[in-house]
C-alpha positions as CSV (number, residue, x, y, z in Angstrom):
1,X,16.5,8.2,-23.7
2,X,15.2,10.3,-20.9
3,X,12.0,13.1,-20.8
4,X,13.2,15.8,-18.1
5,X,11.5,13.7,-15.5
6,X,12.6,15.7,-12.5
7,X,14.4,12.1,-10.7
8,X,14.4,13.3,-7.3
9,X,10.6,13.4,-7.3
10,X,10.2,10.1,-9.6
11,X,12.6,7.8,-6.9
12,X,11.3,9.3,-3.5
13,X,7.5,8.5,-5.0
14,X,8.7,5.1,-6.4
15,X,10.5,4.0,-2.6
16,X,13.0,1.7,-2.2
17,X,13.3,-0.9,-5.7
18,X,14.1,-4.6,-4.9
19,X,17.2,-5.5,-7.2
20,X,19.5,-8.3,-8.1
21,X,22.6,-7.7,-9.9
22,X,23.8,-10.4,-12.3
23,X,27.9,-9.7,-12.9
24,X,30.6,-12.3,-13.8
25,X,33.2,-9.6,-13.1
26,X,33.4,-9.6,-9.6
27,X,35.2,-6.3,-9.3
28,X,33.2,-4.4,-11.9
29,X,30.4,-6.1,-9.6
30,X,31.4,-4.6,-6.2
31,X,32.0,-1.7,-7.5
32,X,28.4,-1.4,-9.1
33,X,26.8,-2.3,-5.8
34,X,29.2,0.5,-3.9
35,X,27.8,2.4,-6.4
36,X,24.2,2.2,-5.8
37,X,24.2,1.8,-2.2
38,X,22.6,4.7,-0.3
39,X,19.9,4.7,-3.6
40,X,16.5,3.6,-3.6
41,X,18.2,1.1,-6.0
42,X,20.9,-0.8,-3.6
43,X,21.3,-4.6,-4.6
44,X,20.1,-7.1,-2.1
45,X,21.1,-10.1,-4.3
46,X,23.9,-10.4,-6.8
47,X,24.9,-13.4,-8.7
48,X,28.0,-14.3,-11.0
49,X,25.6,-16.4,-13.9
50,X,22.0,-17.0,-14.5
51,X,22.4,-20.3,-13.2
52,X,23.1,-19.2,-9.5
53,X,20.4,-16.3,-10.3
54,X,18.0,-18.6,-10.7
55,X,19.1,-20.0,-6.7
56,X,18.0,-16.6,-5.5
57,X,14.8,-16.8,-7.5
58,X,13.6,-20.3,-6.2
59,X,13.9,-19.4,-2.5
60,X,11.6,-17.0,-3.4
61,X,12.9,-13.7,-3.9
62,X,11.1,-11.8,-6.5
63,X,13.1,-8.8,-7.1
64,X,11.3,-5.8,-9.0
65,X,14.6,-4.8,-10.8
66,X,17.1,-7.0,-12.6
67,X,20.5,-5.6,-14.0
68,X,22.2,-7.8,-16.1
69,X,25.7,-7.7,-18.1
70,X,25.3,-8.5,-21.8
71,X,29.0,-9.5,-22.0
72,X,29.6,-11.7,-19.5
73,X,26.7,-14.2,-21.0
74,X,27.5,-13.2,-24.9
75,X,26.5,-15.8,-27.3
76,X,23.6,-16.6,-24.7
77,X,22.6,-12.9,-23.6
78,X,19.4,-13.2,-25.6
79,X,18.1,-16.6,-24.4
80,X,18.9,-15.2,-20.4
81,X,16.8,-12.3,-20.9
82,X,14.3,-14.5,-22.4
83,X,14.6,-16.8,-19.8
84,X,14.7,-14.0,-16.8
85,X,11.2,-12.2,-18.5
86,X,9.4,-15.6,-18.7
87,X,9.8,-16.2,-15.0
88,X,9.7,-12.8,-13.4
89,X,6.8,-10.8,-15.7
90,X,6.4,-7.9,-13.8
91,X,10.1,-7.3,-13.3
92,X,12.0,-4.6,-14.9
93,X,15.0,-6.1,-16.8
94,X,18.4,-3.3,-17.5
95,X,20.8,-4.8,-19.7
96,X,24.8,-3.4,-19.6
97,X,26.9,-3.2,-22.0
98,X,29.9,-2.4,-22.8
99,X,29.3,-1.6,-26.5
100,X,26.9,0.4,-28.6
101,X,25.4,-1.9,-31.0
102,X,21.9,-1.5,-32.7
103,X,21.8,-5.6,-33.5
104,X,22.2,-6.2,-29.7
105,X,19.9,-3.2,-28.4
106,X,17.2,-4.8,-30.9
107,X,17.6,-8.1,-29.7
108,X,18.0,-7.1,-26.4
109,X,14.3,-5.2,-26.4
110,X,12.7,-7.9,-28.4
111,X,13.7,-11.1,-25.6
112,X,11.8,-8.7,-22.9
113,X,14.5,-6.4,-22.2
114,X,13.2,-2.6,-20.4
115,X,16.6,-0.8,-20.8
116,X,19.7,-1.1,-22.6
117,X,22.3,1.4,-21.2
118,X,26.1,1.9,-21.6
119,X,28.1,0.8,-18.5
120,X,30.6,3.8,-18.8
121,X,27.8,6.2,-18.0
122,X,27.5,8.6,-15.2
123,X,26.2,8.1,-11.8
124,X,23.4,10.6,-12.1
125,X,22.4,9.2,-15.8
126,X,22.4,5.8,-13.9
127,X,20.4,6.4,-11.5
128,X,17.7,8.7,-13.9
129,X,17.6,5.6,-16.4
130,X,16.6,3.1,-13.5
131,X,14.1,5.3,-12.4
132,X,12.6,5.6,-15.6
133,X,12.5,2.2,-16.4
134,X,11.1,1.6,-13.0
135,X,8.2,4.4,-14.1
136,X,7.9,1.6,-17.1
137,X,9.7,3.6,-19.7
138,X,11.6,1.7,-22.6
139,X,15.6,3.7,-21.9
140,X,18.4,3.2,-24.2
141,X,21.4,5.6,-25.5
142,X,20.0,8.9,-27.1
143,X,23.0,9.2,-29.2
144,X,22.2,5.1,-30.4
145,X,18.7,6.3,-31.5
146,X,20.1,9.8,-33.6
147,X,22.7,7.0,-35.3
148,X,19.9,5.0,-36.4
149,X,17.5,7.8,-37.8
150,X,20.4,9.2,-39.4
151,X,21.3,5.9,-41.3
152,X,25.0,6.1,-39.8
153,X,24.8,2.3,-38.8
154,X,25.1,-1.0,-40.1
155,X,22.1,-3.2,-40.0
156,X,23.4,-5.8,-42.7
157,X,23.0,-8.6,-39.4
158,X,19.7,-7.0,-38.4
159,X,17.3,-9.5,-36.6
160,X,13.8,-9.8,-38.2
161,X,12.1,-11.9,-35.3
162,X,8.9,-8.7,-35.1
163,X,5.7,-9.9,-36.5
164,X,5.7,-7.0,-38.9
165,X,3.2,-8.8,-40.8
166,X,0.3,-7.6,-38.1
167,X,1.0,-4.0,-39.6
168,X,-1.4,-2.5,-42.1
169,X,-0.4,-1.2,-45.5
170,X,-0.7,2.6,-44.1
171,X,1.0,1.3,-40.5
172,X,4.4,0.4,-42.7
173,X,4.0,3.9,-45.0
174,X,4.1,5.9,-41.3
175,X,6.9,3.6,-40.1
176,X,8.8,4.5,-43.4
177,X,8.1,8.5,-42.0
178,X,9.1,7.9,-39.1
179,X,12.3,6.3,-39.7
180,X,13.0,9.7,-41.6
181,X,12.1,11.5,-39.3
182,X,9.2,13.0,-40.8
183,X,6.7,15.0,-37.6
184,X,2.9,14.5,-37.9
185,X,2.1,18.0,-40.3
186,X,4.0,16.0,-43.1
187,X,3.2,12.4,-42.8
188,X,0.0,13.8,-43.0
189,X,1.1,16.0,-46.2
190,X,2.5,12.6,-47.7
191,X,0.0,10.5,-47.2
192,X,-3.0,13.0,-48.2
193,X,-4.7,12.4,-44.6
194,X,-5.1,14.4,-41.7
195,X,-3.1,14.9,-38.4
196,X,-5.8,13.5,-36.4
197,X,-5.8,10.2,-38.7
198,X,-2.1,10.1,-38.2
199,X,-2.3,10.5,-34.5
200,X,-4.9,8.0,-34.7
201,X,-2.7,5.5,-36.3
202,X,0.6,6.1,-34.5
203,X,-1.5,5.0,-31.5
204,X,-2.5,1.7,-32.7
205,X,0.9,1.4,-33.8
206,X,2.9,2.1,-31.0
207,X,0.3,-0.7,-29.4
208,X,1.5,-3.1,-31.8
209,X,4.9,-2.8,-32.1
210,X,5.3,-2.6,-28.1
211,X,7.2,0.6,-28.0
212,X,6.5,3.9,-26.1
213,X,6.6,6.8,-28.0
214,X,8.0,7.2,-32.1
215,X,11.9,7.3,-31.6
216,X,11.5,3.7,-30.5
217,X,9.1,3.2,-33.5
218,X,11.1,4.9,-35.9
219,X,14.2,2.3,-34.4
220,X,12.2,-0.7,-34.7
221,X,11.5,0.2,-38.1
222,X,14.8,0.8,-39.2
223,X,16.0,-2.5,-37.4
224,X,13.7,-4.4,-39.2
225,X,14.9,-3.4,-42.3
226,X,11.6,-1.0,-43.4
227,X,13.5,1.3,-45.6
228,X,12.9,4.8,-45.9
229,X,12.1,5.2,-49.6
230,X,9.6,8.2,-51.2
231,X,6.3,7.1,-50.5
């Protein structure tokens, strides 16, 4: 998802973006690092696996931006984000894929992921995501988050790894408005507070769930399985 950010402004103030590309697909590879040369994102690394990713990483490059294909390491996508967040913290992690899929984007996010975009998108979108993941924004497909709100996908395999049990009783009952869709006027209505109160808890809870703004929070709820029953 993207805010208007004018991206012109956003990548000439950010400056050039150290990046390694991980791509088994040595074609769709080349072609992603043809792509991006001239931007402030050009690769300087690449790899074909994690394992000769980690090569670049112990002669000490430290790249600021990692952009990793979910497919080529499916069944072990998960535990290579996990692994790629636990040794490079401050490192902005952009997952590919080739599929839209709420269990992976969920997954995905929770292992330490910043962005999980579709790899048929356009060069402009491209280049706008990375920037606002760079500006530390949490991007994924706009259309993934509208299928989730309106209930139009599967969750039956939903992962519940989120310690939803740090949420408070009135945390969960604005999650549940969220995931309708509910704005602040009547969450406030529904739960017989005011919109200050509400603002006051969406904060803490965007804290606590680790997600920027409530379209991610209304996502994680609905990932997690937090219906969206009358209150």
């Amino acid at each position: 998802m993207t805010r208007g950010i004018p991206v012109a402004t956003a990548i000439e103030a950010r400056g050039t973006v150290s990046s390694l590309i991980i791509e088994g697909n040595r074609l769709f590879r080349e072609g992603l690092k043809n792509l991006l040369r001239g931007s402030p994102f050009a690769v300087q690394r690449e790899a074909d696996t994690i394992a000769s990713a980690n090569a670049h990483l112990s002669d000490g490059f430290l790249p600021e931006l990692v952009i990793l294909d979910f497919q080529d390491c499916d069944g072990g996508a998960i535990d290579h984000i996990r692994h790629l967040r636990d040794n490079l913290k401050q490192t902005r992690i952009v997952v590919l894929t080739h599929s839209l899929s709420v269990n992976k984007l969920a997954k995905a996010l929770e292992a330490g992921a910043d962005a999980y975009l579709l790899s048929d998108m356009s060069f402009e979108a491209l280049i706008q995501s990375l920037t606002l993941t760079m500006l530390g924004e949490k991007v994924f497909p706009t259309n993934l988050a509208k299928m989730l709100i309106d209930g139009h996908v599967d969750l039956t395999q939903k992962d519940h790894s989120f310690p939803t049990g740090v949420l408070s009783d009135r945390e969960v009952q604005i999650l549940r408005c969220l995931a309708n869709g509910d704005p602040n006027k009547l969450i406030a209505n529904r739960l017989n507070i005011t919109e200050a109160t509400v603002k006051v808890h969406l904060k803490g809870l965007l804290r606590k769930i680790n997600v920027c703004n409530r379209t991610q929070a209304a996502i994680w709820a609905v990932s997690q399985g937090i219906d969206k029953s009358p209150l």
